[in-house]
N, C-alpha and C positions, 0 to 999 in steps of 0.2 A: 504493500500500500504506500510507505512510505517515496519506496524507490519511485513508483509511478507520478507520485507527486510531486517528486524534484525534479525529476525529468521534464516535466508541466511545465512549475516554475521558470526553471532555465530556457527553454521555448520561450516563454513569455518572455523573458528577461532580453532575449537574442530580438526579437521584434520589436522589444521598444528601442533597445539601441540601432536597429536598423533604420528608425523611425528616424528616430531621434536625430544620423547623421543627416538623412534625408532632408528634414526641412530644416538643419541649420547651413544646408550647400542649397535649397530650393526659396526661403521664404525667410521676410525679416522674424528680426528674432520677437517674441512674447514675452520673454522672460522676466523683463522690467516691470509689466503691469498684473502679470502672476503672482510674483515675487510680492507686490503690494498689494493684493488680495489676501494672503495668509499673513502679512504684518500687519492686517488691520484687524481689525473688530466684527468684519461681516458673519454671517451664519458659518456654521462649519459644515454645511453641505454647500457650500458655496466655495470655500478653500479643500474640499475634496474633490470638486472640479478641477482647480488650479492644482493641484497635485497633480494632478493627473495629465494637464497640458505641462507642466513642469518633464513630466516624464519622457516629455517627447521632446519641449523648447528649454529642456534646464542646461544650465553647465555648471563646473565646480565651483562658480562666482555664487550658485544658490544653496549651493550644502551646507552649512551655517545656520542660516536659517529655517530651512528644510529640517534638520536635526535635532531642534528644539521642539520637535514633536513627535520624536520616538519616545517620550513616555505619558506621550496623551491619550487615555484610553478609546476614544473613538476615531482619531487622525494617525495613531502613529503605524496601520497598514500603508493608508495613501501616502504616508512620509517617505515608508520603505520600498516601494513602488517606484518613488521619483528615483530614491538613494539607487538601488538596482540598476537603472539605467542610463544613469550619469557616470560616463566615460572618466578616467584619470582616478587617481590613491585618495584623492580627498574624500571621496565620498565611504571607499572603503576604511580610508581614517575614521572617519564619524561615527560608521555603526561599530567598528572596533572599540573607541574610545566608549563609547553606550554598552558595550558587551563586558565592558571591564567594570564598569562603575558595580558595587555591591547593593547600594541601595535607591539608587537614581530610578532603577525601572521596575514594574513589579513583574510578576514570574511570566504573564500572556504576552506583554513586552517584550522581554528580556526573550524568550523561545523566539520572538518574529525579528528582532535583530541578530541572533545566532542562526537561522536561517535566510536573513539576506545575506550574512556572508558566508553563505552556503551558495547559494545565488550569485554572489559575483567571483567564486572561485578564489578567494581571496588567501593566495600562499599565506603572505603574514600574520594573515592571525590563528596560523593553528598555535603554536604556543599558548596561547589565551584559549581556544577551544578544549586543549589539553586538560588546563585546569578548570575548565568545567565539565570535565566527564565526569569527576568526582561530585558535584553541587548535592546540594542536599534535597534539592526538588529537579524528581525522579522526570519530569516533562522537561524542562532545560538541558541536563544530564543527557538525555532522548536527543535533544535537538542539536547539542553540541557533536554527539557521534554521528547523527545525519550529515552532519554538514562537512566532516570532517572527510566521510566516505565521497561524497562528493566534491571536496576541493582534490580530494586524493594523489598526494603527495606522497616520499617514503615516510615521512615522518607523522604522517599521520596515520600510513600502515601500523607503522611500530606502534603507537598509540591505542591504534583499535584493537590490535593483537592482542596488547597486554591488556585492554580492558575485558575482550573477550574469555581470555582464560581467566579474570578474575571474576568474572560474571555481575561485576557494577558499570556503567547501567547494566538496565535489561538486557539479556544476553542475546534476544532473540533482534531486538531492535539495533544491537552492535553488528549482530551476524547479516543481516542486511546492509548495514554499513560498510561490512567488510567488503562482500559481495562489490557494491557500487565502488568502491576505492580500489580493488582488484580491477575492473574496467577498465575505472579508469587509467592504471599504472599498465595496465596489457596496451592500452592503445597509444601509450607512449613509448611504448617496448620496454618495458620492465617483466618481460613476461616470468623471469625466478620469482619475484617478487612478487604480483600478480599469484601465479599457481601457489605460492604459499600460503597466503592469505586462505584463498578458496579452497587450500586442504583444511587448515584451521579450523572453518567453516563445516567444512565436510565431515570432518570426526570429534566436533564440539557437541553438547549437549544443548541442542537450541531442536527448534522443531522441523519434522517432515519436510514440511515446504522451504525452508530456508539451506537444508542440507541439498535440496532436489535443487535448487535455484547455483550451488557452489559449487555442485558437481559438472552441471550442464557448462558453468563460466569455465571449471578448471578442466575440461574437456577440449571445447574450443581454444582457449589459451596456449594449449599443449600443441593442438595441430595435429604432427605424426605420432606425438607420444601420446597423444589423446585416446589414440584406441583402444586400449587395451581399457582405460577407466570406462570409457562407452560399454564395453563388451561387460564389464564387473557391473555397472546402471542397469543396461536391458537384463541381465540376469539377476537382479535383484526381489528378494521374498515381496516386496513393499508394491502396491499397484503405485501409489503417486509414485515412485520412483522409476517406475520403470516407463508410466508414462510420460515423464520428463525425458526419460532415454531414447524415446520415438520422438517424441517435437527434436531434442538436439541432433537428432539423427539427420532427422528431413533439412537442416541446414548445416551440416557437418559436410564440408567438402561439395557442396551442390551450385546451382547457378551454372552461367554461360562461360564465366570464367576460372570456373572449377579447376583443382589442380586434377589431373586426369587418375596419376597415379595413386595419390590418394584417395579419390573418390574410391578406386577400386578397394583398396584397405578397408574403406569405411563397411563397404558392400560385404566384403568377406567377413567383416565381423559381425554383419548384419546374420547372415548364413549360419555363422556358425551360432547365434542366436536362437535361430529360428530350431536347428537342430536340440539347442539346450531347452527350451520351449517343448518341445517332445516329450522329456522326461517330465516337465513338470504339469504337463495338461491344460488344460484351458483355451484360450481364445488367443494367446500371447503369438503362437506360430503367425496365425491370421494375420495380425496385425500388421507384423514385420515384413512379411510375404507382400502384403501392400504397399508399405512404405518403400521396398526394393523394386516393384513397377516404377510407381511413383519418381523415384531416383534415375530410372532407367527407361524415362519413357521412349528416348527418340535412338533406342535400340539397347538390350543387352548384352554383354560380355559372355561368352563359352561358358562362364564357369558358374554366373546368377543362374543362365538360361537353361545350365542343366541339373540347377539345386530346384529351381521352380516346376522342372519339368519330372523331377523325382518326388517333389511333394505333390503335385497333380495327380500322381501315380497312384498313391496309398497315403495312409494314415488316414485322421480326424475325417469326417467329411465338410467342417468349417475349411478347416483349413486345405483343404484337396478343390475344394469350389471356388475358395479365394489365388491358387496356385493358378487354378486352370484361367482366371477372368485375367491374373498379371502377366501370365506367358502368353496370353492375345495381347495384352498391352503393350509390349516390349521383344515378342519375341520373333524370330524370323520364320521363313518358307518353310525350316527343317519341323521347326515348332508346331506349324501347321500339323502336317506330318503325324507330329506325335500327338497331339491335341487327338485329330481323327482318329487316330487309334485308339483310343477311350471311349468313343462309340460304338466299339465290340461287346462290352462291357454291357454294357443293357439298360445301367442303373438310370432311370428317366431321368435325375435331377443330373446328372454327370453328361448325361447325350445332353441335354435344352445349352449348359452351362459351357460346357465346348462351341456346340455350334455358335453360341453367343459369341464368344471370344472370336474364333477363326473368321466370321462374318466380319467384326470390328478391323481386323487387321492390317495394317496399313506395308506391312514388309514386303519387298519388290519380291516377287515367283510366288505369292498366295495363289493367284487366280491359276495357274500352271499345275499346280500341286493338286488342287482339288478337282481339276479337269480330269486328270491323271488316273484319279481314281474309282472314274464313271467305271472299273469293272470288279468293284466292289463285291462281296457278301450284302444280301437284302439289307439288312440290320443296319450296315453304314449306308450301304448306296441311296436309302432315303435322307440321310444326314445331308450327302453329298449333294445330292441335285436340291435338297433346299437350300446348300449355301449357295449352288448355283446361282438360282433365282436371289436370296439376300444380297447379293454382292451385285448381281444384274452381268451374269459373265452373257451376254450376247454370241461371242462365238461359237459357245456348247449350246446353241438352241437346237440345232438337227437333231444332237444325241439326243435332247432331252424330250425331244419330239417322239423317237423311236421308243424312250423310254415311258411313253403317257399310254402305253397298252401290255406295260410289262405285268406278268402275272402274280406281282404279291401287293396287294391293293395298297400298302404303305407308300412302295415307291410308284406307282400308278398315281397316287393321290398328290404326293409330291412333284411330280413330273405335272401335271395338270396347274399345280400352285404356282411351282417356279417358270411355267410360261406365262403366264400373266406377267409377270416383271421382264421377260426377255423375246417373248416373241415377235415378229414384226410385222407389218399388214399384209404382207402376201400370205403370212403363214399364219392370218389371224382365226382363216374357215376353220383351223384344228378345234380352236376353243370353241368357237358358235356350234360345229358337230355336237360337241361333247355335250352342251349344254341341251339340245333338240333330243338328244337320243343318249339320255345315261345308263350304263349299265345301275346304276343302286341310285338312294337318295343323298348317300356321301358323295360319289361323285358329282352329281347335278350341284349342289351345293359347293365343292369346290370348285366344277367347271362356272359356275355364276359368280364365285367372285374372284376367279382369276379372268374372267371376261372384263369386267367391269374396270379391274384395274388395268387392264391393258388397251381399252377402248379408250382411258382417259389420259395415254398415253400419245395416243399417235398424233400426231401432227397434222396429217389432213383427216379430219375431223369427215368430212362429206364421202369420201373411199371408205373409211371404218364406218359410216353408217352404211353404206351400197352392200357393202358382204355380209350386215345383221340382216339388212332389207331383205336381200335375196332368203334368207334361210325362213323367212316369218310365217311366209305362208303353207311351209311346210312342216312347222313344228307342230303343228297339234297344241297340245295342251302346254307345251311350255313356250309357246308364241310369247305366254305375257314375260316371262323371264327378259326377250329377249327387250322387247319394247318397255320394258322399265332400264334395261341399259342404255336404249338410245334417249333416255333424259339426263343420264351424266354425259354424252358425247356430244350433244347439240350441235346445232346450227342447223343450216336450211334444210340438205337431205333426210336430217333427223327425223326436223318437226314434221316435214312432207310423207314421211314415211308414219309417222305415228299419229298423221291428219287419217290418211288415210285407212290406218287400222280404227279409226274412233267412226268410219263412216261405212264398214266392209261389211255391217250386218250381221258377221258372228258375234255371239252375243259376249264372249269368254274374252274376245281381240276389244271388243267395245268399251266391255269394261277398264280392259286393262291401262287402254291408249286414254280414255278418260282422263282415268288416274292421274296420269304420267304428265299429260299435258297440263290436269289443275294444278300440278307444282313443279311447271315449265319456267326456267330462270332467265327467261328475256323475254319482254314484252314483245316480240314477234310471233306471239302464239294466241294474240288476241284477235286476231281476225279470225284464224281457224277457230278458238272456242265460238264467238258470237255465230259465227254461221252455224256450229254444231249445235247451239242454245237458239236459233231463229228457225230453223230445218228439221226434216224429221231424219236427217242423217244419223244420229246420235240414240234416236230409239227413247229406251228407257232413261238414257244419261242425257237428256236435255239438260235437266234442271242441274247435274254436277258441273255442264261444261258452264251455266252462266255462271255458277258460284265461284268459277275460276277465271272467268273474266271478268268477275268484279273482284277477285282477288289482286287482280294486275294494276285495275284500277284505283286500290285501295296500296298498296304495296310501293309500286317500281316509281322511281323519278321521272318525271312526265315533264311534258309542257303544260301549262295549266289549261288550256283551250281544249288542246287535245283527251285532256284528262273527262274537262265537264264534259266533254262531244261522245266518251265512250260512257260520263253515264248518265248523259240523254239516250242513249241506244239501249241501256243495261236496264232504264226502266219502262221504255218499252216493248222490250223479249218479255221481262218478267211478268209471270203470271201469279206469284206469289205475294202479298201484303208484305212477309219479313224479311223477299228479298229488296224491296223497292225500300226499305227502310234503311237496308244495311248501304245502299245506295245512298239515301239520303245523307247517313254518316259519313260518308265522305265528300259529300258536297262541304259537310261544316269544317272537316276537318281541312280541308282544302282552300281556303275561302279568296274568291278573285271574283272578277267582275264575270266571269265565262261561267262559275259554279254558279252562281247568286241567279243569274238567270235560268238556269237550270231546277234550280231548286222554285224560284218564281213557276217554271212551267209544270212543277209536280204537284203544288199549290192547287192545280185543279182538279186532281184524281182524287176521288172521292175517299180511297180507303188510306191514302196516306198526308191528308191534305194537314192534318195537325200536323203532324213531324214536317211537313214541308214549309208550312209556315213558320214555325221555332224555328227551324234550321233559315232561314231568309230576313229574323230578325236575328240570329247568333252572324250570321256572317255580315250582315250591315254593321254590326255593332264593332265586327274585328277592324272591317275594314275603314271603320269609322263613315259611314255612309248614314245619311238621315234617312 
């Protein structure tokens, strides 16, 4: 907590003095009439402003005065705010000089000027921080070892060292300090110094999280010699610890500018983890197994890729499903390879979990591998021609053509699946057969939605509807199959084609093409419904095709002329009361000068002349019309 805090701090502290140079190189200075706000008399939310503008327009010409309010209980934050980020010793003289005094400040005081000079890094005054580790109020005591962690000098190692081994302060609050002062001294290269500290830390009697936080610093610090304490962390009884071993893991040697050989180190300790993880059970393998994708995304090493391809193999089944998803993440063609060879096996969750992986795979010769092994055992060869189709391997469409009549209905089923992702329009009649004439109900079902998706594939849209056309009037009973596809492939020969099925007289085509057309996604299928809702084309489906050309009406972005003109027409087809109402509803919801007279001429139909008259003062009223 503490550490996050001063980290805050210092951010803050770094912006105002970025400020601060900013407008004394950009804008005259304020500081004069600042300066004489907090030497006057005004409100003290008034010179907490000016504190404030001090902190961006001060220089050490205002620390003086500024500092005669470090022991004011409601100003002396805003005092140490300006002090923080006024450049030059004077200001760090000030709160030093106030850190020293015994009885000048009382103890909330006294803590917030031993943390501004926490805040401004201030080497000189750890001697003085020193002698207040010992204070007698355990909060100040507290805030002198914070701040000492972060000016973190050696001599303030040596300090916190010795305070940590004598356990005054708070040991756990030093042990945090030590941490932050270890940082600090590694990123100055002090790294013996630094890993001391964080051993300290490490085998001191403070808590869990504070020994997890020394271990991860003195890991990192170490670098190459870091692995082996990495390798003692992820093998640790303790879960905090050993989840601390996976966060420092995932940044131990990682990024773009990774040392290469190291990352490997890091990787094989990871391995050898995962194997110590074995013995002791649990979810730990898993874990690590994924952090080594994770590490290895944009390809692995020989020797990850055949510890992951041996835990894929056997043991846990957590961990054999998490093997199998990181060796698709990371691993190569060979990987592949092996992956499929785990769908011998049978076990449903281990076949979905492979093909998942090998489907994902990004490694150059995947598609080559799995072509390869179109002459499979049944058991994989439906794996295989579904990665087929997952992947959209195009080239294997012939085989996977021969293969939609093979006789084990798994990969039959599959072969029918994985053409819908790869077939092409010459080769589209294969799937419309299937769908007109199934051998079972599982087929027809998989031949209808690999139809579907492959119809919404082609490119010319008008061709893919010609080849459903042709087969419609020959299918029988699954005609409507086919004419509920040609509403996801649209356009002209579609809708031509499923006018025509809406006006052919069988009653099974009628209904279907109905359907299909009431929730047709372009307003080009409104002339066919009204003719099918004004005609006896339509039969029994009159009244659905109007319901769907006031759907169009009510629905699609229109012109507004054009709008009111389809339902002037829409009410009078309708023979119904509650359709000429549902009409009227969008006269109001619509309201323009074109609906208003529309609804005016409905005004004289006897059974809807109320609603047409509300709807004629609601739309005057939108349109602001008397």
């Amino acid at each position: 907590m503490l550490k996050s805090h001063f980290c805050a701090v210092v951010a803050a502290a770094l912006a105002f003095a970025a400020g601060w140079v900013h407008a004394q190189q950009s804008a005259p200075s304020r500081e004069p009439e600042l300066l004489a706000v907090i030497r006057s008399e005004t409100p003290e939310a008034d010179k907490a402003l000016a504190f404030k503008g001090l902190a961006v327009h001060g220089s050490p010409a205002c620390v003086a005065d500024v500092a005669t309010y470090l022991g004011n209980e409601r100003l002396s934050s805003w005092a140490r705010i300006t002090l923080e980020a006024i450049p030059g010793d004077e200001a760090s003289a000030a709160l030093r000089a106030a850190a020293a005094a015994n009885t000048t400040l009382a103890s909330r005081q006294l803590v917030g000027v031993i943390n501004s000079l926490g805040v401004r890094r201030d080497a000189s005054a750890v001697p003085l921080l020193i002698t207040r580790l010992g204070d007698g109020d355990p909060n100040v005591a507290a805030a002198a070892a914070a701040a000492l962690g972060t000016i973190g000098t050696a001599e303030s190692a040596a300090a916190l060292s010795g305070a940590l081994a004598a356990g005054k302060p708070d040991r756990d609050l030093v042990a945090e300090a030590c941490v932050v002062c270890g940082e600090r001294l590694a990123a100055a290269g002090s790294t013996a110094a630094a890993s001391g500290l964080f051993d300290a830390v490490r085998t001191a009697d403070v808590s869990e999280q504070r020994r997890a936080e020394a271990w991860r610093a003195a890991i990192l610090a170490r670098g190459r010699d870091g692995v082996p304490l990495l390798v003692e962390l992820l093998q640790a009884p303790s879960e905090r610890l050993f989840n601390m071993g996976l966060f420092t893991a995932r940044d131990f040697a990682a990024g773009p500018d990774r040392d290469a050989a190291l990352a490997y180190e890091v990787d094989l300790a990871l391995l050898k983890t995962v194997a110590g993880s074995r013995a002791l059970g649990g979810d730990r393998g898993a874990l690590v197994i994924d952090l080594l994708a994770d590490r290895n995304a944009e390809g692995a090493g020989a020797a990850v890729q055949q510890a992951l391809l041996e835990s894929a193999a056997a043991g846990e089944p957590a961990v054999r499903l998490t093997a199998i998803r990181a060796a698709g993440r990371c691993g190569n063609a060979a990987a592949a390879d092996r992956l499929l060879d785990l769908a011998e096996a049978g076990d449903p969750s281990i076949v979905a979990t492979a093909r998942q992986a090998v489907a994902g795979m990004t490694a150059e010769g995947v598609d080559e591998r799995i072509v390869a092994r179109l002459d499979s055992a049944p058991a994989v060869l439906a794996v295989v021609v579904g990665l087929i189709g997952d992947r959209r391997i195009v080239s294997a469409s012939a085989k996977v053509q021969a293969l939609a009549d093979h006789a084990d209905p798994a990969v039959r089923g599959a072969a029918i699946a994985a053409l819908g992702s790869i077939v092409s329009l010459p080769d589209l009649g294969i799937l419309v057969r299937r769908v007109a004439d199934p051998r079972d109900d599982a087929e027809l079902a998989a031949a209808s939605t690999a139809l579907k998706e492959a119809a919404v594939r082609m490119a010319d849209r008008d061709g893919c509807a010609a080849v459903i056309a042709e087969a419609i009037g020959s299918a029988g009973p699954r005609a409507g199959v086919l004419v509920d596809t040609l509403a996801d492939v649209g356009g002209g020969k579609a809708l031509a084609t499923v006018a025509a099925a809406a006006a052919s007289g069988d009653a099974a085509l009628q209904d279907a093409a109905t359907r299909v057309l009431g929730k047709w996604m372009t307003a080009d299928a409104a002339p066919v419904l009204l003719d099918l809702a004004t005609t006896d084309k339509a039969g029994p489906y009159r009244g659905r095709a109007l319901k769907g050309y006031v759907r169009i009406a009510r629905q699609f972005a229109l012109p507004e002329p054009e709008r009111a003109e389809m339902c002037r027409r829409a009410l009078a087809a309708a023979k119904d009361p509650a359709d000429r109402k549902a009409v009227i509803e969008i006269l109001v919801r619509y309201p323009h000068a074109a609906t208003l007279a529309v609804a005016k001429e409905a005004a004289e139909m006897p059974d809807v002349a109320g609603e047409a008259k509300a709807a004629v003062t609601a739309i005057e009223a939108k349109l602001g019309t008397p």
